[in-house]
VOMAR-820006 format. One record per residue (C-alpha): x, y, z. Coordinates in steps of 0.2 Angstrom, whole numbers, plus 2048, in hexadecimal, padded with zeros to 3 digits. Layout:
BEGIN
XYZ...
// end
This chain:
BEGIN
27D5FD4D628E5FA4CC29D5F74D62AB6064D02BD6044D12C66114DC2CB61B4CD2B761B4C72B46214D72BE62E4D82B56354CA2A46334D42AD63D4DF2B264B4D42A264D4CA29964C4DE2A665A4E22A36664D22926664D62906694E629F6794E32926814D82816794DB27F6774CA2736674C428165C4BF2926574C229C64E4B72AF6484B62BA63E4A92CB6344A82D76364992E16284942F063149D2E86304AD2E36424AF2D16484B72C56574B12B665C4BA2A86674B429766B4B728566D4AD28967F4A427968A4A227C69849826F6A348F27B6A148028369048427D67E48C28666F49128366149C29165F4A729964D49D29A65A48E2A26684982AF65B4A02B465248E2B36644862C16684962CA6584932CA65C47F2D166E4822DF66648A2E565C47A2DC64C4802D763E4762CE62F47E2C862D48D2C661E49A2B56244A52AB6304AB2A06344B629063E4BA2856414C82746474C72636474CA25F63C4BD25F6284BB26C62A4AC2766344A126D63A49327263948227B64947F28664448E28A63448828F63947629A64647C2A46384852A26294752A963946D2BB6334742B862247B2AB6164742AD60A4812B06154902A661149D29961F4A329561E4B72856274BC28362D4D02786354DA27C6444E428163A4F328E6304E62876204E52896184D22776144CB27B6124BB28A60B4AF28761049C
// end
């Protein structure tokens, strides 16, 4: 299990939070460069689909970012897939990605 730094964890937190809100199957957070936090979760629409790290950049990116230091997701699954993790190289090649379960412990850093 990776050991996060306080700010990494608050992101686990936010993700945890967004999911949980809306019980949708992911939660997922991101860091701008400024500091700043957007939360999202998976969005499944008959006409739209995002995972929720796609959702989150696509909030950060609506607010005129442009990089990003982390994000975050908590899920069912072991790690983020790869639709997930492009939307967040999008911005940040080098960002790291934490994975979490729904009780917030980090599994996973792409």
């Amino acid at each position: 299990m990776p050991e996060l730094d306080p700010e990494d964890t608050k992101l686990v937190v936010l993700a945890r939070a967004s999911r949980a809100r809306t019980g949708a199957a992911e939660g997922a957070a991101v860091r701008d460069t400024d500091g700043r936090t957007y939360a999202a979760t998976t969005v499944a629409l008959p006409s739209l689909k995002l995972t929720a790290l796609q959702a989150a950049v696509a909030a950060a990116v609506a607010s005129g970012v442009d990089g990003l230091e982390a994000a975050a997701v908590v899920t069912a699954a072991a790690t983020a897939d790869e639709d997930s993790l492009a939307a967040v190289r999008d911005l940040a090649p080098k960002a790291p990605v934490h994975v979490a379960d729904s009780n917030g412990n980090a599994h996973t850093t792409h």
